[in-house]
C-alpha positions as CSV (number, residue, x, y, z in Angstrom):
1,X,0.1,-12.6,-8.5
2,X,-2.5,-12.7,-5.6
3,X,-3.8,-15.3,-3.5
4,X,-7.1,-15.3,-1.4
5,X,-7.2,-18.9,0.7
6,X,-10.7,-20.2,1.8
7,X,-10.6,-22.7,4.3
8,X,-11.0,-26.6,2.7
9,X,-11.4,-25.2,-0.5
10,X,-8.5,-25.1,-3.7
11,X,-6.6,-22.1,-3.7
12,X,-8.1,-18.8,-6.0
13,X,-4.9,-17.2,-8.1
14,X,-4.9,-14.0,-9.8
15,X,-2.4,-13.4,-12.4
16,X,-2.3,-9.7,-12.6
17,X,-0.5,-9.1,-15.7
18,X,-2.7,-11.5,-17.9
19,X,-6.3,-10.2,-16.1
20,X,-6.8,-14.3,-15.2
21,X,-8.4,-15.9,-12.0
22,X,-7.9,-19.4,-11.6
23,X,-8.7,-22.1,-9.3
24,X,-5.8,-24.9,-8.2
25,X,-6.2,-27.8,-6.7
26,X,-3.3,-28.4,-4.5
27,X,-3.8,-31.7,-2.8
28,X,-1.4,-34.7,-4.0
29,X,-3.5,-36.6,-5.6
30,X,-5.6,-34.0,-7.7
31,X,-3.0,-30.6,-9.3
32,X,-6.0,-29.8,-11.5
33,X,-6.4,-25.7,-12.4
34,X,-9.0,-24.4,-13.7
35,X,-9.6,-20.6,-15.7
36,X,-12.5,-19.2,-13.7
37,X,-12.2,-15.5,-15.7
38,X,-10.4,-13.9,-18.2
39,X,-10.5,-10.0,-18.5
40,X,-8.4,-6.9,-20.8
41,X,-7.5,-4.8,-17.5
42,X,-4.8,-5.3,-14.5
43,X,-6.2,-6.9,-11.4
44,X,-4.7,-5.2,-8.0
45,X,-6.5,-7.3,-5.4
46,X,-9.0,-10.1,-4.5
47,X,-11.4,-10.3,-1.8
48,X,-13.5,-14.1,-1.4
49,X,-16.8,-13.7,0.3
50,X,-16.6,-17.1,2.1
51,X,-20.6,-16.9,3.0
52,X,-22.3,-16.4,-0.1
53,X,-19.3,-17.9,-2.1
54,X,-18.6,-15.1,-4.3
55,X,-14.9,-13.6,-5.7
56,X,-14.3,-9.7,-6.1
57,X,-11.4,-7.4,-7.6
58,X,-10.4,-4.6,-8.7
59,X,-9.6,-3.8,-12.0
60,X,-7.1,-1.0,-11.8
61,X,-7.0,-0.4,-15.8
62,X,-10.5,-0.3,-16.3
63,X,-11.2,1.8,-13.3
64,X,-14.0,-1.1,-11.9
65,X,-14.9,-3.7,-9.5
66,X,-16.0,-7.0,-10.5
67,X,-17.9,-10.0,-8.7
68,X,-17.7,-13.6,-10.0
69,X,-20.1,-16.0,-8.7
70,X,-17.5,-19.5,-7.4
71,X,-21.0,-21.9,-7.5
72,X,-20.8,-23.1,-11.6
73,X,-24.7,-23.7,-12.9
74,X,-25.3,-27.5,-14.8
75,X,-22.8,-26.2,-17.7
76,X,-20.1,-25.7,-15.5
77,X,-20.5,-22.1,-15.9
78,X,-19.6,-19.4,-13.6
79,X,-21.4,-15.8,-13.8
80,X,-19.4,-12.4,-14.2
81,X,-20.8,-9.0,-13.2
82,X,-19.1,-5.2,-13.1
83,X,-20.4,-3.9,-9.4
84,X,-19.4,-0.4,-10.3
85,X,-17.5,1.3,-13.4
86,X,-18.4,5.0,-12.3
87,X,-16.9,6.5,-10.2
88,X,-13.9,4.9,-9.9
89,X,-10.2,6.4,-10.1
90,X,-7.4,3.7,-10.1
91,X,-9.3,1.3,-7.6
92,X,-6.5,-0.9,-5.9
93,X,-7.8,-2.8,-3.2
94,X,-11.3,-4.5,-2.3
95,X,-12.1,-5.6,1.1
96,X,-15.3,-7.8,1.9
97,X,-17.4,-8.4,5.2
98,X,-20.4,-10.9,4.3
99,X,-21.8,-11.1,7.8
100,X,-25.1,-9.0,7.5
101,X,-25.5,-7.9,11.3
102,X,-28.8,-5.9,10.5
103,X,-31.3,-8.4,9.0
């Protein structure tokens, strides 16, 4: 299992042997989880861009990264995209840096 931490925000679980990513609440009064994603391949690590608010992993199996947007649309919804499946050979890690310093 991995664990990425934004600051005032639940904490984002990967359970690697069951391709999940959840969200847990872990304040007293509210232990709620929720299933943010639920793939076929073997996660090996999580990166949170804390700026635009988006989750990325690798997914060693499938040989790709992946991005899930954390803001849900008025269905509750959350999208899911494959940033690149070529390419690829046994991807393990995924770092992020979200501050643009040439805009």
């Amino acid at each position: 299992m991995h664990v990425d931490i934004a600051l005032r925000r639940p904490v984002l679980l990967a359970f690697r042997s069951v391709c999940c990513i959840c969200r847990k609440n872990l304040s007293a009064s509210d232990n709620t989880s929720t299933t943010l994603s639920v793939g076929t391949g073997l996660i090996s690590s999580i990166a949170f861009d804390w700026i635009h608010n988006n989750l990325y992993w690798t997914d060693s199996s499938n040989d790709r990264i992946e991005v899930l947007g954390m803001a849900a649309d008025d269905s509750g919804q959350h999208w899911e995209r494959t940033l690149i499946d070529t390419g690829l050979d046994d991807p393990h890690a995924v770092v992020v840096d979200p501050r643009d310093r040439h805009r």
